[in-house]
N, C-alpha and C positions, 0 to 999 in steps of 0.2 A: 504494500500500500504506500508506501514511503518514497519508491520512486513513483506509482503513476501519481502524488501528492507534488513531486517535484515538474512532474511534464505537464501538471495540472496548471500549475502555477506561470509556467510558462504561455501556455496558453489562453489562460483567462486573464490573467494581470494587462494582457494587452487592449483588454476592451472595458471602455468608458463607463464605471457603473459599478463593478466587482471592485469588493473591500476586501477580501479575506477567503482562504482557503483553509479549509479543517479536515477532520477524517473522521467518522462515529460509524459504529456498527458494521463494517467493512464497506460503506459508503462515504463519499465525497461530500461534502460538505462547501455551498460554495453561499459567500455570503455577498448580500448585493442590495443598492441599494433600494431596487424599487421592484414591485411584484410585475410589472410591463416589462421588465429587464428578463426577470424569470423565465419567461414564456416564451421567450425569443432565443433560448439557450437551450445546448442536446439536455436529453434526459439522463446520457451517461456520457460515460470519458474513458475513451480505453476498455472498455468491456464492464467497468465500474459504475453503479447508478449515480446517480446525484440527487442530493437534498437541497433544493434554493431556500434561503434565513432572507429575507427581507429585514436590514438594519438601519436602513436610511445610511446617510453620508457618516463616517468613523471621522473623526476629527482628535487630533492629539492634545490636550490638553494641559497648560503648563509650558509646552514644550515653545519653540521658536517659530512664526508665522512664513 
């Protein structure tokens, strides 16, 4: 899971909208900002399902703008 976690990342980090990549239950985990983003992305990755988390925008806090 650890490398399609790593080929995941590669591949979604590229598109406008995707906060975050995780792993739960021998699924992918992809986190994004809006439920119109969801629906517009595969069901799986590499033979792996996927779970869309609707988190709205991750924003660091604290840290430097």
């Amino acid at each position: 899971m650890l490398s399609v976690k790593a080929a995941a990342k590669r591949y979604f980090y590229g598109i406008e909208g995707v906060e975050g990549i995780g792993i739960g239950d021998q699924r992918l985990r992809v986190y994004v900002r809006t439920t119109d983003l969801a629906t517009t992305l595969p069901e799986e990755f590499q033979g792996v399902p996927i779970d869309y988390i609707v988190t709205g925008e991750i924003r660091l806090f604290g840290g430097k703008e």
